[in-house]
N, C-alpha and C positions, 0 to 999 in steps of 0.2 A: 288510681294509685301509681302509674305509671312503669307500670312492667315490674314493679318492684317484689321480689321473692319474700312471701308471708314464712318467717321462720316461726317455728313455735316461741320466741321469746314476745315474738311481735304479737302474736297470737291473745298471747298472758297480759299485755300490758296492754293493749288496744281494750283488752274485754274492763282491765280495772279502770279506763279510761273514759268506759262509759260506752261500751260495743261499737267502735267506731263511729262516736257522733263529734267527731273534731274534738274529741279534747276537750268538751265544753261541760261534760260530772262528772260527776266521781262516784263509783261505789265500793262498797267491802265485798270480798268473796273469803267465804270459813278458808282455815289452811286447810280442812281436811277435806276438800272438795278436787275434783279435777278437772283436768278440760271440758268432763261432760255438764259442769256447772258454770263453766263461762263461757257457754254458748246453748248449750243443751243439748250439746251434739260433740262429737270428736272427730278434729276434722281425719279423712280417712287417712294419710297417709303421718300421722304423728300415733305415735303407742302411748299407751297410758303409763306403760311406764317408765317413759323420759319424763314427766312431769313434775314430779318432786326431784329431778337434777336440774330440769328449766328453773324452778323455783327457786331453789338453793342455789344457784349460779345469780340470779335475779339478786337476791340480798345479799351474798357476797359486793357486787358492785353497786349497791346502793340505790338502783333502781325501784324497788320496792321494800317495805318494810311490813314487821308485825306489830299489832294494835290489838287490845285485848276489850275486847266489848261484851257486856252479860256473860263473861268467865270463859268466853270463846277467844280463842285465836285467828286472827283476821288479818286476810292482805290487803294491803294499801298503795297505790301507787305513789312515788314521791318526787318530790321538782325536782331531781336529776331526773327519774322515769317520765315526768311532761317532756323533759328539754331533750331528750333522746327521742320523742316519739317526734316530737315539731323539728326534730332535723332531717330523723326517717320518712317523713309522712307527711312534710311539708304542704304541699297541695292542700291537702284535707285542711290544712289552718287555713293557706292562703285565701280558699273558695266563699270561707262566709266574710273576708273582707271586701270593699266596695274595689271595684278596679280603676286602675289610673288611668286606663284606656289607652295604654302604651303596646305595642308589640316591638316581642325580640327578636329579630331575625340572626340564623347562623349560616356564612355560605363557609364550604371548605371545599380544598379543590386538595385532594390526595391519591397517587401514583395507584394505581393498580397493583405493584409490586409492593407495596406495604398495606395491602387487603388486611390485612390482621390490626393494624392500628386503625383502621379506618371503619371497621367494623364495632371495632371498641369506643371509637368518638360515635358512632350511632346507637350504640347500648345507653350510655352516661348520658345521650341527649333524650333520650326516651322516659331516664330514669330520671330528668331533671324536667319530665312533664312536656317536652317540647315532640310537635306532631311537622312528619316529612310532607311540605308543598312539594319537591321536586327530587329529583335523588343525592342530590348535595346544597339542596335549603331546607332551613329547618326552623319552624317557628314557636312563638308562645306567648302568650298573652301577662304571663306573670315573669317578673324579677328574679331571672337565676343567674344574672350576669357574675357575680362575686364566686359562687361555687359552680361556674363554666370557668373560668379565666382562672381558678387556681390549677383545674384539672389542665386544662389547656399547657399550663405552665410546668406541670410535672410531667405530662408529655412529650416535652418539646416541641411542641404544634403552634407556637406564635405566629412564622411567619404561613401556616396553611389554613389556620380558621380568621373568617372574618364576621367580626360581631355588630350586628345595624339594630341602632333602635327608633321608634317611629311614633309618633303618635295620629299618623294620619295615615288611610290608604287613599289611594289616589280616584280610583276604578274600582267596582264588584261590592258586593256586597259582602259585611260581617257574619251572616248566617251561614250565606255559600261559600264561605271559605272555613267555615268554622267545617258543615258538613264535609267536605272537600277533605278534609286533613283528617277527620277524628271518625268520622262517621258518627257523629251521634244518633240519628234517628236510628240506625240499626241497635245500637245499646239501649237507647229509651226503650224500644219493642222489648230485649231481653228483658228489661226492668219491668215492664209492664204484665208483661207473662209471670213474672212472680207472684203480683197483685191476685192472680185468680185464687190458688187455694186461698190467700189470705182472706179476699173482702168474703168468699164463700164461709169461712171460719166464724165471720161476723154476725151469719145471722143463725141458723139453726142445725145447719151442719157443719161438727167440728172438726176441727183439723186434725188429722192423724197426727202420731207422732215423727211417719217414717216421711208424710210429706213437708213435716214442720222442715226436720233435717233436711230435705231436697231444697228447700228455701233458701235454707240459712248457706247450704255451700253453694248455691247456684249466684247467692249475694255475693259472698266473699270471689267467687270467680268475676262476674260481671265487675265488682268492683277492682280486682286485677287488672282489667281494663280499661278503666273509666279515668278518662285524661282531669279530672276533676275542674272545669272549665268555670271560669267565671259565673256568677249566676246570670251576668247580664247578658253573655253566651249561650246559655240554654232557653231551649223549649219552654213556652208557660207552661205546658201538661209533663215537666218533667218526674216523672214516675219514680225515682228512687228517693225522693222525698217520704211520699205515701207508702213505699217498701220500710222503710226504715220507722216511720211513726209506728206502723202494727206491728214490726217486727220487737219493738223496745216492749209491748204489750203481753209478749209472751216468754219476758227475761225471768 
């Protein structure tokens, strides 16, 4: 997700979205239900009772609506709430398309005495998916060049970032630089560590409910993380695949 801060709107609209599976179904959840039915949990630091103000804020701007199904009242996510999530969560769309095989290099070179801008172009480039090679280069495998270069431009950072794109490395290899920048194997391990209560769930011992919840926030954290990398990028034994099929199993 890319350092990105899970607000509780994001929360409401990822779960009608289909519990963060990119945007790809859709379900109803009753009105009269709350965060603990769009996840099964809540996550700890949201109260139950900002929820019906998340909602009502929600259909105020159009992002969701009510639908009346067998004489119940039902939220629904709507193509403004898709088009808000694919600009916030872009990655997540990006990842199930095929990659161009292009990288986007960022170098900038900025004064020490303007620390506070220069921190804020490493915030926005983290949050545009892009992982530090070096302490003023910054890479990415996916097309954020249009929303870098407007930030860029409301900045005033034209003449100190420079933006390279490449479709070839010359030297080294794709994996070791993937590792190098993101560390993935150490995230696949956290992802994998989930798998245990799960695949144990599977067969004759059930899963509590207090360890269901230790899953579900240990996902949403790991996924806080998770530079959402092309799949041509990842591991074959990538694990949060298989987190994510059981976890849809117990929605």
């Amino acid at each position: 997700m890319a350092k990105k801060l899970l607000r509780p709107q994001d929360i409401l609209l990822l779960a009608l979205a289909g519990g963060l599976d990119a945007f790809s179904e859709f379900i109803n959840l009753p009105m009269a239900s709350g965060f603990k039915n769009l996840y099964g949990w809540i996550p700890p630091r949201y109260r139950k009772s900002n929820y019906y103000q998340i909602v009502s804020h929600s259909l105020k701007t159009g992002y969701i609506e009510k639908v009346i199904k067998h004489g119940e009242v039902y939220l629904q996510l709507t193509s403004m709430g898709k088009k808000k999530l694919n600009r916030r969560f872009s990655l997540l769309n990006l990842q199930k398309k095929k990659w161009d095989k292009k990288w986007r290099i960022v170098i900038f070179d900025i004064a020490e005495v303007d620390k506070r801008i220069r921190d804020k172009l490493r915030q926005k480039l983290k949050e545009l998916g892009f992982g530090m090679l070096q302490q003023s280069v910054w890479i990415t495998p996916y097309d954020m060049i249009v929303d870098f270069r407007e930030f860029i431009k409301s900045q005033g950072l034209g003449e100190n970032v420079f933006v390279l794109e490449t479709r070839t490395l010359l030297a080294g290899d794709y994996m070791k630089l993937v590792e190098q920048v993101w560390s993935i194997r150490k995230i696949n391990k956290e992802y994998e560590r989930l798998l245990i209560p799960l695949i144990k769930s599977r067969g004759r011992v059930k899963i509590s409910k207090k360890d269901l919840e230790r899953v579900r926030r240990g996902y949403l954290k790991i996924l806080h993380e998770d530079p959402c990398l092309p799949r041509e990028l990842l591991p074959d034994d990538w694990f949060r695949d298989k987190v994510e099929i059981i976890l849809k199993k117990f929605k």
